[in-house]
N, C-alpha and C positions, 0 to 999 in steps of 0.2 A: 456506491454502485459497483455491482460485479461485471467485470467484462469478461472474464477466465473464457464465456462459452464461445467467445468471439478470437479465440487464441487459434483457434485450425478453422480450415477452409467446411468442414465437416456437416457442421449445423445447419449449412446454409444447404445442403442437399434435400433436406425438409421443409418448403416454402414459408408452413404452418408454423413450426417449432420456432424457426427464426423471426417470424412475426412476434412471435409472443416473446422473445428474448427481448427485440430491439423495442417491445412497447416497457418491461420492466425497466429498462435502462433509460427511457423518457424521451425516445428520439421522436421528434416531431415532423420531421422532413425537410424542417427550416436550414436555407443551403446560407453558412459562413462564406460570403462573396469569394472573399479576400480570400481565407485561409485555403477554398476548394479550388482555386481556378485560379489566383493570382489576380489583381487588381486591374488586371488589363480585360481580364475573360467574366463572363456569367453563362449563366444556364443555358440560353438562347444561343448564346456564342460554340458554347463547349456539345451539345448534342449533335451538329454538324460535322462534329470530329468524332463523334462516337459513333455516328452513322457511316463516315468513312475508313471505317477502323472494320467495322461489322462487314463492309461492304469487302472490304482488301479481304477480309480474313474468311469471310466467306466463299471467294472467288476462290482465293489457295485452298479451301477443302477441297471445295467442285474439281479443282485441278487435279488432286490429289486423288480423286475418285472416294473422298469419305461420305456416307452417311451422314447429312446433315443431324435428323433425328438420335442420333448415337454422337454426337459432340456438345460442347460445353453451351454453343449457340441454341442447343434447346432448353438447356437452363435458366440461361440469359433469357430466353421467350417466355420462359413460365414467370420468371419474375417479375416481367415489365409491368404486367397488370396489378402484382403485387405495391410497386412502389410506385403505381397510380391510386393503388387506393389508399397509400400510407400519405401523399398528397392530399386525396379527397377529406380524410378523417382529419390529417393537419389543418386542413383550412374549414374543416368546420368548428373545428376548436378555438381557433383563432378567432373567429366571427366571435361564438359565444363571448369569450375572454374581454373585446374589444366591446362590445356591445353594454356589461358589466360596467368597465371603466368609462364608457359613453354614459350610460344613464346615470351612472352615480357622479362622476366630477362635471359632466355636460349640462345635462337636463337637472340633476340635483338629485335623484331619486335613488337611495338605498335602500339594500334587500329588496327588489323587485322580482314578484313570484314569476320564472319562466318558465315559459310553457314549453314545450319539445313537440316535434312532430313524430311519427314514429321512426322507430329505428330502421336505417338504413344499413342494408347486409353488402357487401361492398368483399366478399372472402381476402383475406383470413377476417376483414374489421369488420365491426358493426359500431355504428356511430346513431347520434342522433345530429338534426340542425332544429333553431329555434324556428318554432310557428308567432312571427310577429305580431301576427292579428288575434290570435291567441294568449298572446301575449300581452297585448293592451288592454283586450277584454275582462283580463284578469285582475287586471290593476285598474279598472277604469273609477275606481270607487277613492283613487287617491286623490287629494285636492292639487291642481296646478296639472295635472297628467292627460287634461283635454288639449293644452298646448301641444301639446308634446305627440300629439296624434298621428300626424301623419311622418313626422319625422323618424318614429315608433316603427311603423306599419310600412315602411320602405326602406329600413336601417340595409339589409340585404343589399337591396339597389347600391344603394350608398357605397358599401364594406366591397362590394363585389368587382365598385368603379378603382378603386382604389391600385395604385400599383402592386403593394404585396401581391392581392387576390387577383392582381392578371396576374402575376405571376407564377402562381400555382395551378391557375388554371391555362396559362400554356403549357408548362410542364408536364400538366398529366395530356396534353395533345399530343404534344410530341411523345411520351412515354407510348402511346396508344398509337402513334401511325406508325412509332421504329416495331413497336410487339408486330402490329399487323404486316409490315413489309417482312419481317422474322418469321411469320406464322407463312408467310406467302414462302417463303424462300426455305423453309425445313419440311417443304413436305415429301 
């Protein structure tokens, strides 16, 4: 993998460009507990501190008499939405992946045709998620795969109860209420 683009602060002045670097390099959004926060901290913990960080730092602009708009905190704003949607894309990935090693080691069923639902524009990503029911429809012609019906046809449910998939789906909330108090507070 090349990371060279990731050598200066530069890249990331392009929302776009650096999307497309960080998707060549295979980043998924998946947060290393341990390594990102220390074993005592996770996601939930550590947003509280980045909201407080945003909060001080924003306070001393105002102090300061800067233009919010004209500081690094509008970058930081353009972003958030960016690494909600690198969230969103992540965890539809995951679903897909998870559902693969579900029906082939669970239910028993290899090469199972999946169906996609249309692509989801989410900028800079476009992702797709699987259409379930679409899904079983396609294969309803395997033998043993009427069991397997509604287990099929609700996998979502299932993947979505699951802790990972809360997890990323707080992540992109929080992502989405720090953008909007940011969007409130740069204007």
């Amino acid at each position: 993998m090349d990371f060279t683009p990731f050598e200066s602060d530069a890249l990331f002045s392009d929302p776009e460009a650096a999307a497309k670097e960080i998707d060549k390099v295979g980043f998924t959004g998946a947060l290393g507990r341990d390594a990102q926060f220390g074993s005592e901290m996770n996601f939930d913990q550590l947003m509280p501190k980045v909201e407080e960080v945003i909060d001080k730092t924003t306070k001393a602009l105002i102090r300061d008499k800067k233009d919010l708009t004209k500081t690094y905190l509008k970058e930081i704003t353009d972003l958030l939405p960016i690494i909600a949607n690198a969230r969103r894309k992540g965890s539809a990935a995951s679903m897909l992946q998870s559902f693969i090693t579900w029906a082939d080691k669970k239910a028993g069923f290899k090469n199972l045709t999946i169906v996609m639902k249309p692509p989801i524009s989410r900028p800079p990503f476009v992702y797709e998620e699987i259409d379930f029911k679409a899904t079983y429809n396609a294969n309803s012609h395997r033998v043993g795969i009427q069991a397997w019906k509604e287990q099929i046809e609700e996998y979502a449910n299932t993947f979505n109860s699951n802790r990972q998939s809360l997890s990323h789906a707080r992540a992109v909330r929080l992502l989405e209420d720090l953008h909007r108090k940011l969007v409130n507070g740069c204007k």
